[in-house]
DRENNU-503540 format. One line per 4 residues: number of its first residue (from 1); their letters; for each residue x, y, z of N, C-alpha, C. Coordinates in steps of 0.1 Angstrom, whole numbers, always signed. Last residue first. Layout:
N
NUM> A> X Y Z X Y Z X Y Z | ...
This chain:
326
326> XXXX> +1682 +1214 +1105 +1669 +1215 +1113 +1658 +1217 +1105 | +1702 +1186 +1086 +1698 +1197 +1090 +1684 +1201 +1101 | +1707 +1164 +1082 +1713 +1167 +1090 +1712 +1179 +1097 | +1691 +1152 +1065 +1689 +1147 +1070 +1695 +1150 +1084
322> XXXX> +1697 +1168 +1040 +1687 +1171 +1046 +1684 +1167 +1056 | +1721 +1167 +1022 +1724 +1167 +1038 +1709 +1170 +1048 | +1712 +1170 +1000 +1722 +1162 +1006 +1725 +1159 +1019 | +1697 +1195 +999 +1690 +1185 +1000 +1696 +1175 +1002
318> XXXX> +1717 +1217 +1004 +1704 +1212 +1016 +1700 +1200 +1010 | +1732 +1210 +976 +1735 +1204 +992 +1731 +1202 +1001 | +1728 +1199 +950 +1717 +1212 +963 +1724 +1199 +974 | +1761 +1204 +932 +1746 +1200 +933 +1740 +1206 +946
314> XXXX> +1789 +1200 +942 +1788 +1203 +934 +1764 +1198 +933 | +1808 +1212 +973 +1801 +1203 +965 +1791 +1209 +953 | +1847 +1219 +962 +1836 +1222 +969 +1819 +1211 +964 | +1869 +1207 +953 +1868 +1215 +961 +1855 +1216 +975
310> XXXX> +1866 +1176 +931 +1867 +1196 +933 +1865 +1199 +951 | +1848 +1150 +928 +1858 +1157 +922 +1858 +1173 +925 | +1830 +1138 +959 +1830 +1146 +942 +1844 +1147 +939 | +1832 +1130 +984 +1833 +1120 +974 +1825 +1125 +964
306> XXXX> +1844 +1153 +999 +1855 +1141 +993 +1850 +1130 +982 | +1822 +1164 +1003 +1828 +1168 +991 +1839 +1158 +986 | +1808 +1144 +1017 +1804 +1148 +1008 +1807 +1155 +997 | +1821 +1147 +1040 +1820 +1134 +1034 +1811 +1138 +1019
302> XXXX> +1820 +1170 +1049 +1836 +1171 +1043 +1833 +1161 +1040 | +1793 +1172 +1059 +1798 +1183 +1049 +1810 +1179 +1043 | +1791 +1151 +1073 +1785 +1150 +1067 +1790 +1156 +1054 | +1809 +1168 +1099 +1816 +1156 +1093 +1802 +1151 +1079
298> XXXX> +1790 +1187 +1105 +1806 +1193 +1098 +1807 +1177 +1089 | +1767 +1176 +1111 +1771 +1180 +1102 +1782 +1181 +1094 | +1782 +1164 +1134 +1775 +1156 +1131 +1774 +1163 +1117 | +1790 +1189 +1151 +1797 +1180 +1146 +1793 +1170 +1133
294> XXXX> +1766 +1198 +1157 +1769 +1210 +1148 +1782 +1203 +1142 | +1753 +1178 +1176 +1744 +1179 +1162 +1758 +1192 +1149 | +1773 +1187 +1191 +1773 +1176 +1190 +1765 +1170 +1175 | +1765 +1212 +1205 +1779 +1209 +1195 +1777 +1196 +1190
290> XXXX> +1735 +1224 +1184 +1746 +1216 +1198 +1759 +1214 +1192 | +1726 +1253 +1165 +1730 +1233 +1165 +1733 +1238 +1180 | +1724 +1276 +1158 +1719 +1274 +1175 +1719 +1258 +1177 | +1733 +1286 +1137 +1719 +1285 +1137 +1714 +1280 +1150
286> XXXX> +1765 +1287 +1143 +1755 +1297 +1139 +1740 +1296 +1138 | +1767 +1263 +1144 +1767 +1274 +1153 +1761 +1281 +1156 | +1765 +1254 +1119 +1758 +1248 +1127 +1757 +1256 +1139 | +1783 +1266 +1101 +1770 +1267 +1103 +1764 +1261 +1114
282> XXXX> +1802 +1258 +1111 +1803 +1271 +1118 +1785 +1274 +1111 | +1804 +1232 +1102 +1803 +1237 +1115 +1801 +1250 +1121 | +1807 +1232 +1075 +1795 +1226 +1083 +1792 +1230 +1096 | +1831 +1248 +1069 +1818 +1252 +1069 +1805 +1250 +1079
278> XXXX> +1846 +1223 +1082 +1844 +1242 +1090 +1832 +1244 +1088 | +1844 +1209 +1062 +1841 +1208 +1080 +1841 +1215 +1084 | +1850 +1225 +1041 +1841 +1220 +1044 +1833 +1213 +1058 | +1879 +1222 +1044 +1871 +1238 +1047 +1860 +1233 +1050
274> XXXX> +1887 +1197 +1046 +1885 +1206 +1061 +1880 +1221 +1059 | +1882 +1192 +1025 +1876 +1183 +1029 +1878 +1190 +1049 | +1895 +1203 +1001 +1885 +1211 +1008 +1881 +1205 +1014 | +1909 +1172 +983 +1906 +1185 +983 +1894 +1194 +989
270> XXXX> +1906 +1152 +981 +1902 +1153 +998 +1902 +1167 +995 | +1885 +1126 +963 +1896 +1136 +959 +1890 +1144 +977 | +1878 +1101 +966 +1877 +1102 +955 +1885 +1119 +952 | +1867 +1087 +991 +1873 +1095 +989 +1874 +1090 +977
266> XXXX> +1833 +1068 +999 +1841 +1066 +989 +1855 +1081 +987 | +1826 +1071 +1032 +1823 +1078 +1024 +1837 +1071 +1014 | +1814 +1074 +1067 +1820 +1061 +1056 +1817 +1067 +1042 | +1825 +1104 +1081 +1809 +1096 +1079 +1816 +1083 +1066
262> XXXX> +1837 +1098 +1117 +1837 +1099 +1104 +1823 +1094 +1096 | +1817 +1104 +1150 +1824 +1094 +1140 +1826 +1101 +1124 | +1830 +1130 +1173 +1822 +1129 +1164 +1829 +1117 +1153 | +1836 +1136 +1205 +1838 +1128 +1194 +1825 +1126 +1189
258> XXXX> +1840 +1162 +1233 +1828 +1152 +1223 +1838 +1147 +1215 | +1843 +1174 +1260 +1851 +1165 +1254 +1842 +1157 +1244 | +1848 +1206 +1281 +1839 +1191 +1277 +1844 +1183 +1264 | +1864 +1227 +1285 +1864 +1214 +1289 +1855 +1201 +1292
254> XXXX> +1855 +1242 +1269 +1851 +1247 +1278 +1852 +1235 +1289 | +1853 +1221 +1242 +1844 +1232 +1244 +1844 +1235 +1261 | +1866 +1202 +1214 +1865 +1206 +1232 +1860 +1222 +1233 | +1860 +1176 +1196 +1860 +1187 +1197 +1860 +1190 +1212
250> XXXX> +1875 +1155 +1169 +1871 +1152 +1185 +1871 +1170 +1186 | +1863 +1133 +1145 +1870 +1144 +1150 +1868 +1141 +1168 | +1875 +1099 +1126 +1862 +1113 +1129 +1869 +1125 +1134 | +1890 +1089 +1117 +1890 +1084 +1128 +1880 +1093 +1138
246> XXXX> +1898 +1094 +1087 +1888 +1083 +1088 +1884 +1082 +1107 | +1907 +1127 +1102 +1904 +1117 +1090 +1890 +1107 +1091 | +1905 +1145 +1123 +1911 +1131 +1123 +1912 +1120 +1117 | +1899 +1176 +1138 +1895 +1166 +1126 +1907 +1151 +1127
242> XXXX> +1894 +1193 +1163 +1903 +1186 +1158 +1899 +1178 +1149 | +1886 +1226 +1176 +1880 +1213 +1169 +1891 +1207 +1164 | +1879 +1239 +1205 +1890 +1233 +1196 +1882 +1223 +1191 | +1875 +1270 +1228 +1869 +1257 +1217 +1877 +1253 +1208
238> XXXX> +1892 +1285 +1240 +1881 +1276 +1249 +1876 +1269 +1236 | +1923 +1288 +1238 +1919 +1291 +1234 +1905 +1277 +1244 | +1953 +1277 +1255 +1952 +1287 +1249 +1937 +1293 +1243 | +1941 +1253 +1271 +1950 +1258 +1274 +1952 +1275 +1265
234> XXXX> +1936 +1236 +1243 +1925 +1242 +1251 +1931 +1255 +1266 | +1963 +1228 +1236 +1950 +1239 +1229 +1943 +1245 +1234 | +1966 +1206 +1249 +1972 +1219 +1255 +1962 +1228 +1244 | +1942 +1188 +1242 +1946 +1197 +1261 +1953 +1205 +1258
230> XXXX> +1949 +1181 +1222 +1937 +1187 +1220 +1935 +1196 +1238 | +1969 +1168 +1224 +1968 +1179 +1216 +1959 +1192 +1216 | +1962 +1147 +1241 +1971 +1155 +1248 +1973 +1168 +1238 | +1944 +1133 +1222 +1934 +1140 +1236 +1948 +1152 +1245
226> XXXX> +1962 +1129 +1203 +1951 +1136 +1198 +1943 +1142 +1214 | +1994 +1126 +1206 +1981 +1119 +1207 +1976 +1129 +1210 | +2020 +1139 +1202 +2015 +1126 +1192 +2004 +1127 +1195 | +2028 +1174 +1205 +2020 +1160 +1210 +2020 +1151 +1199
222> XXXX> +2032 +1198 +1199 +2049 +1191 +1202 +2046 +1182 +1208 | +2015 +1215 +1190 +2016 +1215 +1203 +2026 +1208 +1209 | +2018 +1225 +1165 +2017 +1232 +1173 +2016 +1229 +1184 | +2022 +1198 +1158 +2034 +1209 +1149 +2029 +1218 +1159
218> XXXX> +1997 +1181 +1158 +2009 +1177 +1163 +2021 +1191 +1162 | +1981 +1200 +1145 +1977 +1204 +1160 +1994 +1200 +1166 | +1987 +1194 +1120 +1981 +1205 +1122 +1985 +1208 +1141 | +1983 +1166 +1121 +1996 +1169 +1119 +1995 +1186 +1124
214> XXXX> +1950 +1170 +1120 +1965 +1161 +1132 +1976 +1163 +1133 | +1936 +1201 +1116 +1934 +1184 +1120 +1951 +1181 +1128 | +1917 +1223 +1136 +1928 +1219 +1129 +1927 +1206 +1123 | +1905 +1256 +1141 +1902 +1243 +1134 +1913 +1239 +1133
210> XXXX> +1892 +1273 +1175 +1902 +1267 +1166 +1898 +1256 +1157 | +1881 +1298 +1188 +1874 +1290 +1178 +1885 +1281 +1172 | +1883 +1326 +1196 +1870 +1318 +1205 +1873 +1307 +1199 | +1920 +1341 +1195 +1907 +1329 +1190 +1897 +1326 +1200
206> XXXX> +1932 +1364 +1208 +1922 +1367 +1198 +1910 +1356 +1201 | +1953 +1355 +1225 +1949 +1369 +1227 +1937 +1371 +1218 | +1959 +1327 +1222 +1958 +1335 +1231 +1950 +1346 +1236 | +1959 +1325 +1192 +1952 +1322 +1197 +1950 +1321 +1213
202> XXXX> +1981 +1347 +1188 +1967 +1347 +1181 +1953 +1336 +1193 | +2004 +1334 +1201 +2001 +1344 +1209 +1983 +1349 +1203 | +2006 +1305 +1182 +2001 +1306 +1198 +1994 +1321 +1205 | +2011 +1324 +1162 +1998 +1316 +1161 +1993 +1313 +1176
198> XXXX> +2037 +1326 +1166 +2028 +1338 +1164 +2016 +1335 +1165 | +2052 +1305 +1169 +2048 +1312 +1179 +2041 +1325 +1182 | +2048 +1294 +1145 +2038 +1286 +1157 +2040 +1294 +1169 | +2050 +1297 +1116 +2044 +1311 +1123 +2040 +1306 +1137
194> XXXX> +2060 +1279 +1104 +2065 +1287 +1098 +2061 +1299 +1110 | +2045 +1254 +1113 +2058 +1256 +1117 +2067 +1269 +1108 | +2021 +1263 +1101 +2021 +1262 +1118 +2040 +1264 +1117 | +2027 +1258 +1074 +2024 +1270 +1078 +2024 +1270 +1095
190> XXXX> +2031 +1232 +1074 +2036 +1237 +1074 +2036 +1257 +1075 | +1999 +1224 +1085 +2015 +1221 +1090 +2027 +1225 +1090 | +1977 +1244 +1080 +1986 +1236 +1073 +1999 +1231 +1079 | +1954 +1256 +1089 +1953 +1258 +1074 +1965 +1250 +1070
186> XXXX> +1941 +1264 +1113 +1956 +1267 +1113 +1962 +1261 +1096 | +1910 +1289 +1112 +1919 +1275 +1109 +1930 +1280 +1109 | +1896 +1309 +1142 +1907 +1305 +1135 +1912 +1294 +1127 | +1869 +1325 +1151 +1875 +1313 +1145 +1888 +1315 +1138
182> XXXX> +1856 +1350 +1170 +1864 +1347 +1162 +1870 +1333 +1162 | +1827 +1366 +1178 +1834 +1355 +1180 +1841 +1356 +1169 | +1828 +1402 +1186 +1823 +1393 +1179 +1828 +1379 +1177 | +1827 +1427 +1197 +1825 +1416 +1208 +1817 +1402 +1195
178> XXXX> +1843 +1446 +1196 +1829 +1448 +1192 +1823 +1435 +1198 | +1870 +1435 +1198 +1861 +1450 +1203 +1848 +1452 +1207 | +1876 +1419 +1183 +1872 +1418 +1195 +1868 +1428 +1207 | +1872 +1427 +1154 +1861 +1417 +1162 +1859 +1417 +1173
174> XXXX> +1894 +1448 +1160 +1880 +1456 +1157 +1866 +1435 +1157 | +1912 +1430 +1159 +1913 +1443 +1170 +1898 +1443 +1167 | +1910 +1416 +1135 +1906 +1407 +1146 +1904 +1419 +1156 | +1915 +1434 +1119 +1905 +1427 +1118 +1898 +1420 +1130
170> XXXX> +1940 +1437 +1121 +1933 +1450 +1118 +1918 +1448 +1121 | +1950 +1415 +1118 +1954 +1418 +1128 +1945 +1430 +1134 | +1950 +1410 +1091 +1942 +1405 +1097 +1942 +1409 +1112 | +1966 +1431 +1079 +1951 +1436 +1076 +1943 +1426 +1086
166> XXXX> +1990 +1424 +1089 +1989 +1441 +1091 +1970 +1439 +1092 | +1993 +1402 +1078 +1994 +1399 +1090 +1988 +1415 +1095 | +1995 +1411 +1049 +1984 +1404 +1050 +1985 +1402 +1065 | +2017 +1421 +1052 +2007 +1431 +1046 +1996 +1426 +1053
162> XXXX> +2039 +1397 +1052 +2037 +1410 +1063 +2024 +1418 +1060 | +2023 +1366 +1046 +2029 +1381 +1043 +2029 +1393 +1052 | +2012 +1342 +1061 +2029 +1341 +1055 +2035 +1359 +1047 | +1989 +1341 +1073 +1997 +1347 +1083 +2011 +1351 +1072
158> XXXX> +1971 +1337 +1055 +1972 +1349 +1057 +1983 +1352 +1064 | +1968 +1308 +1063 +1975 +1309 +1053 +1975 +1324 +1053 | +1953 +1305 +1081 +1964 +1308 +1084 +1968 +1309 +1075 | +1914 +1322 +1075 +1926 +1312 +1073 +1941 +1317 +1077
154> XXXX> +1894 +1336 +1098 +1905 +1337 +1093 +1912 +1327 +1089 | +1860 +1345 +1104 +1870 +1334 +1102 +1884 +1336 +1095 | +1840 +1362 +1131 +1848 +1363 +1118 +1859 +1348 +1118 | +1804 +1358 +1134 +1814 +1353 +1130 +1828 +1359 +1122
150> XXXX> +1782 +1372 +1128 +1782 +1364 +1143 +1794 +1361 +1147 | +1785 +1409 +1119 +1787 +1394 +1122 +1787 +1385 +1130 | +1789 +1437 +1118 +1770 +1432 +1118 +1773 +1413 +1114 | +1815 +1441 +1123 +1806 +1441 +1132 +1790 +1435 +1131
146> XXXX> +1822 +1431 +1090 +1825 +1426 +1109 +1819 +1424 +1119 | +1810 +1453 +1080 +1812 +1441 +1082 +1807 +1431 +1086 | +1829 +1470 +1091 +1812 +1476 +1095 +1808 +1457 +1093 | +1850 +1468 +1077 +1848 +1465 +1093 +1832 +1464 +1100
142> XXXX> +1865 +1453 +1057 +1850 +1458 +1061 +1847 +1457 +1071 | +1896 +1456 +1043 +1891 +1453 +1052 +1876 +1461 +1057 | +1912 +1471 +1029 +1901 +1462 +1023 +1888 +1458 +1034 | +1930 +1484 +1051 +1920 +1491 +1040 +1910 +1484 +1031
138> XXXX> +1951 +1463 +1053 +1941 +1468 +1067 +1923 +1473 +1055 | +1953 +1447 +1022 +1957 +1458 +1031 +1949 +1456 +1041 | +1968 +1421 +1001 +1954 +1430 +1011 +1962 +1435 +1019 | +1989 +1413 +984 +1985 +1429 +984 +1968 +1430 +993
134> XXXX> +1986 +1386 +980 +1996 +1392 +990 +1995 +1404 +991 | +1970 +1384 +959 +1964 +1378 +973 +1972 +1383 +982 | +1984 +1387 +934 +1977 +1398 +942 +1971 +1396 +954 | +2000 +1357 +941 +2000 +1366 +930 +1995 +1379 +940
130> XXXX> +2008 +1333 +953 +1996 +1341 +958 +1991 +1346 +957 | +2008 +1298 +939 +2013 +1312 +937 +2002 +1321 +942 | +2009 +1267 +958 +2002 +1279 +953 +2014 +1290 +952 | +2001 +1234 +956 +2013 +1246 +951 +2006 +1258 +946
126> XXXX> +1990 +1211 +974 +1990 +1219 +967 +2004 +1230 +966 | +1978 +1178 +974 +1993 +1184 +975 +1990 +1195 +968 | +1959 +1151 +984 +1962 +1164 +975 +1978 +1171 +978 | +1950 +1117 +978 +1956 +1128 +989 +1961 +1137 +981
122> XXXX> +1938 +1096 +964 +1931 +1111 +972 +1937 +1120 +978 | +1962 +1077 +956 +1948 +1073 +971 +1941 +1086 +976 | +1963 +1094 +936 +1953 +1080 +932 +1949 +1072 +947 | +1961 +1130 +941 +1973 +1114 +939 +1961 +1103 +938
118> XXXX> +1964 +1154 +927 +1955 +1145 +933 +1965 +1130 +932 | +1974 +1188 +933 +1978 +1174 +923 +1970 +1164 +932 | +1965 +1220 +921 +1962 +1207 +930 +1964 +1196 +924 | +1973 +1251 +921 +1977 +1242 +915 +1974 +1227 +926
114> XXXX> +1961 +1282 +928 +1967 +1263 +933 +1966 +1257 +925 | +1967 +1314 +924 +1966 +1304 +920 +1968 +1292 +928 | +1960 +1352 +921 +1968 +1339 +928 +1962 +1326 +925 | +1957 +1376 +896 +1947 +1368 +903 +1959 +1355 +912
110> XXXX> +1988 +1395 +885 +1976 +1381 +885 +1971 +1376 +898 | +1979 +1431 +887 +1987 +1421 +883 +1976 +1405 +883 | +1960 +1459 +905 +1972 +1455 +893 +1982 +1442 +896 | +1939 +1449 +924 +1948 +1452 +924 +1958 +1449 +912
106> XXXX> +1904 +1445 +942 +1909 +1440 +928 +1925 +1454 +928 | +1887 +1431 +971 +1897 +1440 +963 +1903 +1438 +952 | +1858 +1415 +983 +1869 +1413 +974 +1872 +1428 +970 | +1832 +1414 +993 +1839 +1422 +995 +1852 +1421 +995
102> XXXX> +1801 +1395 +983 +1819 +1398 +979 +1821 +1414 +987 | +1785 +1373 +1001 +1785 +1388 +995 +1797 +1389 +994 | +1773 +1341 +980 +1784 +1350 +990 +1783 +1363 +988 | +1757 +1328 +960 +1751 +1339 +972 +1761 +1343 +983
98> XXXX> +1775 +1321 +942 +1771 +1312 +946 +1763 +1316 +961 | +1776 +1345 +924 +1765 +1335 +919 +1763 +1330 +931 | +1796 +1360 +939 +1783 +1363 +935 +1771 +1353 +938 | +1815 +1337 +927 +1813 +1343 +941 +1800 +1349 +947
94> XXXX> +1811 +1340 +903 +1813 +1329 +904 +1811 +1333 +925 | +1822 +1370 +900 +1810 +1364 +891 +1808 +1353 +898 | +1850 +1373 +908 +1836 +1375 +917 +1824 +1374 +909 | +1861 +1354 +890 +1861 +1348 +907 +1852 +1359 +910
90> XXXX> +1858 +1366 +868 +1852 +1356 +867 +1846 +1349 +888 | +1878 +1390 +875 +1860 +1390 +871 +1853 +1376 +873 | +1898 +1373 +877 +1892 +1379 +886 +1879 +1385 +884 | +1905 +1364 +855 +1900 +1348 +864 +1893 +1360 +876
86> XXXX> +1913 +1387 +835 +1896 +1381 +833 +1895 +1371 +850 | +1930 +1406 +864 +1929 +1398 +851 +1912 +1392 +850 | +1939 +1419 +884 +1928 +1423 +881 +1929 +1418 +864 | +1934 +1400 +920 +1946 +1407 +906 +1933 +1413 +897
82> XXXX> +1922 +1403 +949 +1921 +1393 +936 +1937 +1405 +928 | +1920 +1395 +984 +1921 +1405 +971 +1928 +1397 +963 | +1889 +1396 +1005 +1900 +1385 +1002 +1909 +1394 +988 | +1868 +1382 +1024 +1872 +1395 +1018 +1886 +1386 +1016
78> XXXX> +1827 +1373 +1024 +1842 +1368 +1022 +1851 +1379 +1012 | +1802 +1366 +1041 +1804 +1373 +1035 +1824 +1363 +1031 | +1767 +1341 +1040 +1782 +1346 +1046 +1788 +1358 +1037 | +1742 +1326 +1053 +1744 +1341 +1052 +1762 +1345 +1055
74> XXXX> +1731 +1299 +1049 +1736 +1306 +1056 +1739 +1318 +1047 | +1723 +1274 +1035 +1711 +1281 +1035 +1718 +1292 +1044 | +1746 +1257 +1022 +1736 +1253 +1032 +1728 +1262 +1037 | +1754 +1274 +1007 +1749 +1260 +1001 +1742 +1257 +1013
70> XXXX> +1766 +1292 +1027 +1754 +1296 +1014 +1751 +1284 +1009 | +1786 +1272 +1032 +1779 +1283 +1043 +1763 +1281 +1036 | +1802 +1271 +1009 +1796 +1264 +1014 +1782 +1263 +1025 | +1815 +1293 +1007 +1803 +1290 +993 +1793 +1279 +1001
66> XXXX> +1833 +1299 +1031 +1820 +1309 +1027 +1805 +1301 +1015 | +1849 +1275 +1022 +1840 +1275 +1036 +1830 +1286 +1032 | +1862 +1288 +997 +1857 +1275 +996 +1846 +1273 +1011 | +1875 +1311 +1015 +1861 +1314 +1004 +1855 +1298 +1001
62> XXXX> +1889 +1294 +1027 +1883 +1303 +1033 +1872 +1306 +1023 | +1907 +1284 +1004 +1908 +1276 +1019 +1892 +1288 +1024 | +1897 +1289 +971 +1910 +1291 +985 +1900 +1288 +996 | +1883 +1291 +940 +1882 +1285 +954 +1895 +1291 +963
58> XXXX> +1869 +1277 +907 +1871 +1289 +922 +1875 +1289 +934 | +1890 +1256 +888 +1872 +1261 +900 +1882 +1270 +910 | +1890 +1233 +865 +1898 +1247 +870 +1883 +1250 +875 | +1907 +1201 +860 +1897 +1208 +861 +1900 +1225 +871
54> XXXX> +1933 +1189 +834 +1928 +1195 +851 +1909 +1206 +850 | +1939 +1166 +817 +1926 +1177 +817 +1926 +1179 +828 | +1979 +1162 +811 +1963 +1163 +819 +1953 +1171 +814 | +1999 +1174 +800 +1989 +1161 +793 +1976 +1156 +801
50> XXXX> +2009 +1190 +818 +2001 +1200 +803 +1994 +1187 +800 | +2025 +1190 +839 +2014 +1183 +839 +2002 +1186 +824 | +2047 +1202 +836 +2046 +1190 +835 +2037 +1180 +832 | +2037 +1229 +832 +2039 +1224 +819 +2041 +1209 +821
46> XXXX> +2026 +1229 +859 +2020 +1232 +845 +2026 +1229 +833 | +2053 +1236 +870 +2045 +1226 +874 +2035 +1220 +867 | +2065 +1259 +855 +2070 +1243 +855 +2062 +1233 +859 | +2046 +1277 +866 +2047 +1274 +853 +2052 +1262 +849
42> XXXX> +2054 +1278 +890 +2041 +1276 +890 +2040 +1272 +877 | +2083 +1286 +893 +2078 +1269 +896 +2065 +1268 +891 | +2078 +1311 +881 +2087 +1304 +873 +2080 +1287 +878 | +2063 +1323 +902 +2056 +1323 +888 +2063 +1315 +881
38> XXXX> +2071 +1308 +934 +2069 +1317 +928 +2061 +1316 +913 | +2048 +1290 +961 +2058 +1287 +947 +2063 +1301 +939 | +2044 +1269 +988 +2043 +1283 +984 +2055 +1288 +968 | +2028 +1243 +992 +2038 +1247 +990 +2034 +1261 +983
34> XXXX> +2015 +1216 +1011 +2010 +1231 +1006 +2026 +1236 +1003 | +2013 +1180 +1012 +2023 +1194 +1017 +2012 +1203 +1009 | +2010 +1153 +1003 +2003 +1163 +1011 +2004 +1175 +1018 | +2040 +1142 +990 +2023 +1144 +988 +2018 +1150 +1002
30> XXXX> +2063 +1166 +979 +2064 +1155 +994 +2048 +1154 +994 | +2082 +1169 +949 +2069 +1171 +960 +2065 +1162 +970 | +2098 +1167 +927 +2103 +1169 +939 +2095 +1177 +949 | +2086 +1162 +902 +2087 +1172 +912 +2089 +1176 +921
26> XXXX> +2091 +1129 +907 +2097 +1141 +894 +2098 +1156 +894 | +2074 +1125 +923 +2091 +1124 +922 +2094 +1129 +915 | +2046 +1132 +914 +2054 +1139 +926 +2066 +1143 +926 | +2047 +1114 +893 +2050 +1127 +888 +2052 +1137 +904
22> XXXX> +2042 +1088 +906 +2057 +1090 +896 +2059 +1106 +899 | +2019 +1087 +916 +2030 +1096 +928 +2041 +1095 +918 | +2001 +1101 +892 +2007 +1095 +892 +2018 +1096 +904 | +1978 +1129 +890 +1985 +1126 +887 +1986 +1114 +897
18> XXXX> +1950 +1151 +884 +1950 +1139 +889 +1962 +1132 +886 | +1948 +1186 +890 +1952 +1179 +882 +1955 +1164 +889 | +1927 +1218 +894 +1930 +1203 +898 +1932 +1192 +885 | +1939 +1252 +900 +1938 +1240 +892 +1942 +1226 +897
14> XXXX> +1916 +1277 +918 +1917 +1261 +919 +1923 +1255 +906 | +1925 +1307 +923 +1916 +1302 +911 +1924 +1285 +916 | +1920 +1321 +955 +1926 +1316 +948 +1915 +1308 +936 | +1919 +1343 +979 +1911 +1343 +969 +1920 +1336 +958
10> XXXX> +1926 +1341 +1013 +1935 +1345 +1000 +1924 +1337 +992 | +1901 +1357 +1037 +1917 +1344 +1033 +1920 +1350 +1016 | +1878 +1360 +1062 +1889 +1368 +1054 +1900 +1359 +1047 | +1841 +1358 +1063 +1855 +1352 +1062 +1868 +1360 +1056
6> XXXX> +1818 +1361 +1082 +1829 +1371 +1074 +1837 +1363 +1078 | +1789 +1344 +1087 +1803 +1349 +1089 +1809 +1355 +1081 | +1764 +1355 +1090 +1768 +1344 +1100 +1782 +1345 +1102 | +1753 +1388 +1086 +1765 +1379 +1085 +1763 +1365 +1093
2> XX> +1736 +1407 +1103 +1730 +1407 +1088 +1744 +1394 +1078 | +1718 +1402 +1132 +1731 +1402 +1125 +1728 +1400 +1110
């Protein structure tokens, strides 16, 4: 296979800004929500915060898992459509660089955006404009790809536009054709309760692979507790991974039942802190880990970025994690 995975999600420019829960209230932001914004809020949000130095990085939910992949010595691809402003040259320069193969679309108007507010116990809250990210088509889409993949991954956040539901749908036909595993993250609570009965019939009819964490799973399965969440899921799809904060994860495979501990780690910003788990894990998969060793990473990978500033990690990751690797 010439892919570990092909990732498909929305190609977003990261601005992280470290605010005060004052300035939530003021923006009438509920901390840890994802919010979908047009160009007028995105600008308001920005001007409130103009007395910050936000740091600005590459990233969305799914390409942030591809860079990661490649930091750990994997082979990923990632499709995704940009605008066709300088941040889009830059996002496939920067994509490039970090050994992802781009199969990025470029489309008249702006590149999509998050806006990430960091609150002072870590917890993020993002506001994204999707800009050109809402214009992928079936037609971006690399099927050939696909096929020479171990892996396709789809974020849910793809599910919120009709276009974008056309191209992943396009995508998954032709994985499961070809007989390629498919992963699914459900990417957000509120996204689950925007699409939970479309998502159920997805991971029916499509997923080998679910990511979620808590609130994530609670919204889709209409459970409090994590082992009754993690049963009806299994119910729809044979592997579930559940994240769980400080309380580690718990994964189910075909009705076996592991827990993996959190790794004790200073948070300092949570942003990507479940792409990163993915990452870790679908590498681990992919190289023939156990579930259990392919846990043990994941959770290594999201303790690692939580305690940098950004997204993703910043320095040689194999060598950060050497300990967790083969």
């Amino acid at each position: 296979m010439k892919y570990d995975v092909y990732g498909l999600g929305n190609p977003l420019v990261d601005v992280i800004v470290h605010v005060d829960d004052e300035m939530h209230n003021e923006l009438g932001l509920a901390k840890g929500t994802m919010n979908l914004v047009d160009l007028d809020r995105q600008q308001e949000i920005l001007d409130k915060t103009s007395q910050k130095t936000p740091l600005v990085a590459l990233g969305g939910s799914c390409a942030n898992s591809m860079v990661m992949i490649a930091q750990l010595g994997g082979r990923s691809a990632f499709c995704g459509n940009l605008g066709s402003d300088e941040f889009a040259k830059e996002y496939e320069t920067q994509l490039t660089k970090a050994g992802v193969t781009s199969f990025t679309n470029q489309t008249p108007g702006m590149t999509g955006s998050t806006i990430i507010l960091v609150a002072p116990d870590a917890e993020r809250t993002m506001n994204t404009h999707l800009g050109q990210c809402q214009e992928l088509t079936k037609e971006a889409v690399n099927l050939e790809a696909i096929q020479l993949s171990k892996y396709l991954y789809v974020e849910g956040y793809l599910w919120d536009t009709p276009k974008q539901q056309e191209a992943v749908l396009h995508a998954l036909d032709h994985a499961k054709k070809h007989g390629i595993q498919i992963a699914l993250s459900l990417s957000d609570s509120f996204v689950v309760s925007r699409h939970k009965e479309a998502f159920v019939k997805l991971l029916q009819d499509y997923v080998d692979l679910v990511f979620c964490n808590e609130a994530e799973a609670s919204t889709m399965t209409d459970q409090t507790d994590p082992d009754k969440m993690i049963g009806v899921l299994q119910q729809w799809v044979p592997h579930v991974v559940l994240t769980l904060g400080k309380k580690g994860s718990k994964i189910m495979l075909d009705g076996t039942l592991y827990h993996v501990d959190a790794v004790t780690v200073e948070a300092l910003d949570t942003t990507g802190a479940g792409d990163s788990f993915a990452a870790g894990y679908l590498f681990g998969l992919t190289q023939g880990y156990e579930i259990a060793a392919a846990g043990r990473l994941a959770s290594h990978s999201a303790a690692a970025v939580v305690g940098q500033i950004g997204p993703r990690y910043n320095g040689d990751l194999k060598e950060k994690l050497k300990g967790q690797l083969k």
